[in-house]
C-alpha positions as CSV (number, residue, x, y, z in Angstrom):
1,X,113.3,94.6,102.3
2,X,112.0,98.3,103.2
3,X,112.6,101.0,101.0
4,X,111.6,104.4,101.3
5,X,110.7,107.4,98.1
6,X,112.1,111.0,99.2
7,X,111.1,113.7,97.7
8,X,113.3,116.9,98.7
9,X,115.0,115.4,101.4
10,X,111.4,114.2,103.3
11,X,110.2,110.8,102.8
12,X,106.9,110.4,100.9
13,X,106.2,106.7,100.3
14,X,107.5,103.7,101.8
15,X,107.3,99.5,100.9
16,X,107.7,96.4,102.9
17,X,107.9,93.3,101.8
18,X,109.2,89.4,102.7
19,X,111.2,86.5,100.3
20,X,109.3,83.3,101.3
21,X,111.1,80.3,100.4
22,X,108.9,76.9,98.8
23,X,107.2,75.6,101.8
24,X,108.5,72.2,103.0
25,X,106.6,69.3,101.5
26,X,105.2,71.4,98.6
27,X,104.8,68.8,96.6
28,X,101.6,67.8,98.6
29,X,100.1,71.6,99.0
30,X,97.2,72.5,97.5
31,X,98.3,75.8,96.4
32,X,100.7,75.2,93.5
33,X,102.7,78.9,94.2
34,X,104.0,77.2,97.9
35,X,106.7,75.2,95.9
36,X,108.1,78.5,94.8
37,X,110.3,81.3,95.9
38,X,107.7,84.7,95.8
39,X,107.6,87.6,97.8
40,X,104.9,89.2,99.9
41,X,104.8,92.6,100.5
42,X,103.7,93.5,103.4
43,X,102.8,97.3,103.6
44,X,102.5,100.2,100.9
45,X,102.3,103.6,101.9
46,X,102.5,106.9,100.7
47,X,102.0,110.2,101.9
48,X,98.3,111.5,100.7
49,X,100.1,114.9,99.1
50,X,102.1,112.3,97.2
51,X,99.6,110.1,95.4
52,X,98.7,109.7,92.0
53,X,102.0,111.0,90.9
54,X,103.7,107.3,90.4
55,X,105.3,107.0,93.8
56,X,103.8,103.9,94.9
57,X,104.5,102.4,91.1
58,X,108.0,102.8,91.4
59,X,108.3,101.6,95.0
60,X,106.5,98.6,93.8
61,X,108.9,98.3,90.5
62,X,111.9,98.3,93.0
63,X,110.4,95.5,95.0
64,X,109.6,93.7,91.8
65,X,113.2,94.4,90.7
66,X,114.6,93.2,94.1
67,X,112.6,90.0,93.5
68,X,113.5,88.7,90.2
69,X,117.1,89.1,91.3
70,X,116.2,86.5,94.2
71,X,114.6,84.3,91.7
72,X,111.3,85.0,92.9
73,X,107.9,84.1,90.5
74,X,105.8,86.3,91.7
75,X,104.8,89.5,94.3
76,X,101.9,88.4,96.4
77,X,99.9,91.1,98.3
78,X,96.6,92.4,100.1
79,X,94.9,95.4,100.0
80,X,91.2,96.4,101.6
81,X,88.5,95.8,98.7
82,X,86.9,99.1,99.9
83,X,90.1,101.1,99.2
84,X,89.1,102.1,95.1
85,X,92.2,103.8,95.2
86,X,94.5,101.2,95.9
87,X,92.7,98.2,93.7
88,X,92.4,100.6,90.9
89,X,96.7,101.4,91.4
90,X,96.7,97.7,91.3
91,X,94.7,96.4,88.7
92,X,94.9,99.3,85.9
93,X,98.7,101.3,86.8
94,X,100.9,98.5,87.9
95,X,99.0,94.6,86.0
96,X,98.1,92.7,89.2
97,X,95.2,90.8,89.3
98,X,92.6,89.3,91.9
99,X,93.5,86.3,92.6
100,X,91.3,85.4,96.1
101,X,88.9,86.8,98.2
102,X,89.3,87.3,102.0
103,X,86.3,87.5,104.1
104,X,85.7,88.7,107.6
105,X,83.1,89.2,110.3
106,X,83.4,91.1,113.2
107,X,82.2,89.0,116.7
108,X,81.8,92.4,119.0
């Protein structure tokens, strides 16, 4: 699913995001959310003008929307720890939590 937020004819904000199906065999994954249908988003964006005024809230209620229509549990997605915007948007205006931490090191 992509959808895009327009304001005045110009698009401001735009979402991406994936249904995954229950991975085959979940009965013997480790990770209890692989036996049901969730989707991932993939990308969030919105133009810097446009921030803080809700746009990326109600892209994300679309995609929530689009979701529990397709039965889905649950919207899975990543954002960089360093980005206070974006965790804050998260966590306080839209009720996702942490759930896991991924690390990386660079080997230039």
């Amino acid at each position: 699913m992509w959808l895009v937020a327009e304001v005045d004819g110009q698009v401001v904000g735009d979402v991406s995001a994936r249904l995954e199906q229950p991975a085959q065999h979940a009965e013997y994954q480790v990770l209890r959310y692989l036996g049901e249908v969730r989707i991932y988003v993939d990308a969030l964006g919105v133009a810097q003008v446009h921030r803080c005024r809700g746009v990326g809230t109600r892209l994300m209620g679309a995609i929530e929307r689009w979701a529990r229509e397709r039965g889905a549990v649950c919207v899975m997605l990543d954002t960089y720890a360093a980005s206070l915007l974006s965790v804050l948007s998260y966590e306080r205006g839209m009720g996702y939590r942490r759930r896991s931490i991924v690390f990386e090191k660079r080997l230039d």
